[in-house]
N, C-alpha and C positions, 0 to 999 in steps of 0.2 A: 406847599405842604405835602406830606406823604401822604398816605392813606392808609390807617391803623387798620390790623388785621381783623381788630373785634368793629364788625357793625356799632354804630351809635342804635341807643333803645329810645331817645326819644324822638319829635316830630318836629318837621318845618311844613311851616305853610307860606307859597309865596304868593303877591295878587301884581297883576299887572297893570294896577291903578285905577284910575275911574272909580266912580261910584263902590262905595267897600263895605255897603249894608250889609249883602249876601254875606263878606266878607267876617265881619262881627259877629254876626249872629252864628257861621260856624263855629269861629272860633269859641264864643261863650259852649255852645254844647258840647264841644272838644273840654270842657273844664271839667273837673271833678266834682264840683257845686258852685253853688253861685256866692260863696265865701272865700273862693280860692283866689288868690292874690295874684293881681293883672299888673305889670309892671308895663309903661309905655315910657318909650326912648325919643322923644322928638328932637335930639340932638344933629338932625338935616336939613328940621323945618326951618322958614324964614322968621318966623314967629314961635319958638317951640313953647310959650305956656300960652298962646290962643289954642294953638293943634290939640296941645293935651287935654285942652279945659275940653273941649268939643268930643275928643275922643272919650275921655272919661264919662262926661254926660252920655254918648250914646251907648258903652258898654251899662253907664246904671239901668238905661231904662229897657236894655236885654235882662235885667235881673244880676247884673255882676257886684256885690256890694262892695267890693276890696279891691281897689283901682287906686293905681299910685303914678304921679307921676318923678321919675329920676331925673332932676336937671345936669345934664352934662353939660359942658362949654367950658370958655377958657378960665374961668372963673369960679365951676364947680367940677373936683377931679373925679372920673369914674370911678376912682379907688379908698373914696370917702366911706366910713366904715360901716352908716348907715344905708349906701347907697349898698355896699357888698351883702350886708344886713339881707335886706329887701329881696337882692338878685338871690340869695340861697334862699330866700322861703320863698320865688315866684313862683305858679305853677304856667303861668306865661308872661312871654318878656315881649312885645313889638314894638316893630318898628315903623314910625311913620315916614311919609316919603320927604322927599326934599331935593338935597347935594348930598350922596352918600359919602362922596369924597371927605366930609364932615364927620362920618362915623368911623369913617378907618381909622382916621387923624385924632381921635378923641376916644378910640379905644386900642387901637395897635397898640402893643408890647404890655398892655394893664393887667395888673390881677382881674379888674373884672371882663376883661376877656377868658382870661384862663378857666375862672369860674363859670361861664354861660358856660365853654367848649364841655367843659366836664360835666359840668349838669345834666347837657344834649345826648352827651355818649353814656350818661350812667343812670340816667334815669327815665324810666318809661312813661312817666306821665309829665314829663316838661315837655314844653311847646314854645319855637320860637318863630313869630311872623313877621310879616313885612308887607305892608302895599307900594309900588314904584320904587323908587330910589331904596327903600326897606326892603325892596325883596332883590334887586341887583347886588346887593352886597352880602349877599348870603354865602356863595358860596365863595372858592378857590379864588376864581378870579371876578372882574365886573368891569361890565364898560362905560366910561365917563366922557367919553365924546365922539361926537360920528354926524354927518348930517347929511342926506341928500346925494348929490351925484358925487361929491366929496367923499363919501367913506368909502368909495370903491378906486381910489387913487392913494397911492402909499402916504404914508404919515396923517389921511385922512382919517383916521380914528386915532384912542387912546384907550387904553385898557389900565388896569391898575389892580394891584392884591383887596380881594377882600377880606371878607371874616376868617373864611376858610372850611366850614364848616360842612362843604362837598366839595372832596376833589376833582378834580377834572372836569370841574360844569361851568358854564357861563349863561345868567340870567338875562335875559335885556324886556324889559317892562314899554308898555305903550306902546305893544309891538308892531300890530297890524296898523294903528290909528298915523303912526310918526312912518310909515317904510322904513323901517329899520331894520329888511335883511341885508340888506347891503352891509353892513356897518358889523353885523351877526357875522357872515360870511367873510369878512375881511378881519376878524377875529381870530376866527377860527384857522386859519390861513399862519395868524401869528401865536396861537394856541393850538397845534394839532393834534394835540391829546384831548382836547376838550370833548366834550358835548355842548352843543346850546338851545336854550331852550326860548323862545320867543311866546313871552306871555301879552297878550290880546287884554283890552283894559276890561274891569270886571269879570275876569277872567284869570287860574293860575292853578295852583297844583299843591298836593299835599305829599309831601315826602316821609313816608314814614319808615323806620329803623333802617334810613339812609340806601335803602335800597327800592322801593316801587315808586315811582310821582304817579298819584294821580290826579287825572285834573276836574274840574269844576269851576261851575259860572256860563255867563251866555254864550261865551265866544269860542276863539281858539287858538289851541297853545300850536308852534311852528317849531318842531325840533330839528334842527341842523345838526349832523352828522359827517363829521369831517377824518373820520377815522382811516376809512378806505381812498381819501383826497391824494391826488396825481398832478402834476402840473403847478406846482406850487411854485413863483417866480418871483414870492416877497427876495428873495435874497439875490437875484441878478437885476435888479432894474432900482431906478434911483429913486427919490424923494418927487412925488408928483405925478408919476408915471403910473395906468393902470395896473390893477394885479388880477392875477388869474387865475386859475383852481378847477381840476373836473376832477367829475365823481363826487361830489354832497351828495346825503343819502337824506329826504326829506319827511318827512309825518306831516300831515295836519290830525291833532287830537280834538276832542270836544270832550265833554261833560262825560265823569264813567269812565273814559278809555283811562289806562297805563300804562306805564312805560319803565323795563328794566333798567337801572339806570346802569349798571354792569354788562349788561348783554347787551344793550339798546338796544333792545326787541320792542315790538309792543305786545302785552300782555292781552288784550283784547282789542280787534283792528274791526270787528264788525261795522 
C-alpha cells in the first residue's frame, strides 16, 4: 500500500506478547472513560470466545464497562451490519494474538476493514491494539514463518500482506524470547524499504499520529534498519542456500525511548 500524504490522527499500540496486564491497563487509560466502547477481535485465537470471555473480564475489572466481543470466522462475516455498527462507535478495537494469517484472511478486501483504516486516519481518539500475532499484523507487511538456523537460508521464512495500517514496517513479536533476528533480517533482505521492529514479550510501542513509536514495558524493542543494506544476494543464490546482507543499522530501545518512524532516528538515545 502507498502512504497517504495526510498522517493518520489516531493510535496504535503494539505488545510483544507475554504477560499483557501492563498492556490493558494502558490501554484502559488511553480511553476517554471508562464507558467508551472496547471492541476485541479474537478472530486468531484457537478458542476466540474462551480469549474474549478472559479479555473482557479483565478490561471490566480495570473499570471498562462497554466491552464487546465481534465474532469473526467462517461462519460470522466482518461485514455483518452489527458488527460495522460496533466498529463505528469503538473508541478501541484489539487484537488478541494467535495465527494472524487468520485476520488477514477474515478481513482482506471487507468493508470493515475499510472502516478501522479510516477511523485510524480520521480520528484522533481511535486506538487500535494488538498483543503477538495482534500486533504482527498491523502494519504493511508481517512475518508468518521463520525458525532457527533456518530463517537465515533462502525460502527459510515467509512474509505475507497485513492490515496495512504502517507503511514500510515490519513487526515480529516474541522477539528476544524465540531469536527471531534472523528471520527479522532475512525479511528485510526481502523488504528493503522496510523498517522492522522486534518487540521483546511484555514489551512494544505506541505509535501515535503514525509518526513517533514509543516504546514501554520491561524489556526491549530491536529495530533493524535495512535502508543503507549492501550485499544483498536473495536474488543470485538458489532455494536453501545462505543469504547475506551488510550494513543493518541496529537500536536496542527500552521504556521512554522513540523512534522517528520517517527519519528512523531515535528521538531520545540517552
Amino acid at each position: 500500500m502507498s502512504q497517504s500524504s495526510a498522517l493518520p490522527l489516531g493510535t496504535l499500540v503494539a505488545l510483544g506478547g507475554g504477560d499483557d496486564d501492563a498492556l490493558l491497563a494502558l490501554l484502559s487509560d488511553l480511553l476517554p472513560g471508562p464507558e467508551s466502547l472496547v471492541v476485541i477481535l479474537a478472530l486468531a485465537a484457537s478458542d476466540a470466545t474462551v480469549t474474549a470471555t478472559n479479555y473482557t473480564k479483565a478490561l471490566h475489572e480495570l473499570g471498562c464497562t462497554n466491552v464487546h466481543h465481534i465474532k469473526i470466522d467462517e461462519r460470522h462475516s466482518a461485514d455483518k451490519l452489527a458488527s460495522l455498527r460496533r466498529l463505528k462507535e469503538a473508541s478501541l478495537v484489539f487484537f488478541t494474538g494467535g495465527d494472524q494469517e487468520l485476520i488477514t484472511e477474515f478481513l482482506r478486501g471487507t468493508e470493515f476493514l475499510r472502516v478501522l483504516t479510516e477511523r485510524y486516519h480520521t480520528d484522533a481518539e481511535f486506538v487500535i491494539a494488538g498483543t503477538s500475532a495482534g500486533a504482527s499484523v498491523l502494519p504493511e507487511y508481517m512475518l508468518v514463518a521463520g525458525y532457527g538456523w533456518r530463517s537465515l537460508r533462502k525460502g527459510g521464512i515467509q512474509t505475507g500482506d497485513g492490515l496495512g495500517l504502517v507503511p514500510n514496517l515490519l513487526i515480529d513479536q516474541h522477539f528476544v524470547e524465540r531469536g527471531r533476528f534472523g528471520r527479522l533480517a532475512h525479511a528485510l533482505l526481502t523488504h528493503s524499504m522496510c523498517l522492522g521492529l522486534g518487540l521483546a514479550e511484555e514489551t512494544g510501542i505506541i505509535i501515535r499520529r503514525g509518526q513517533e513509536a514509543e516504546v514501554f514495558g520491561d524489556g526491549v524493542v530491536m529495530v533493524v534498519d535495512g535502508y543503507h543494506l549492501h550485499g544483498n544476494n536473495l536474488g543470485r543464490i538458489g532455494r536453501g542456500e545462505p543469504v547475506a546482507g551488510q550494513d543493518f543499522r541496529v537500536h536496542l530501545l527500552v521504556s521512554g525511548q522513540r523512534l522517528n518512524l520517517h527519519t528512523r532516528q531515535v528521538v531520545n538515545n540517552e
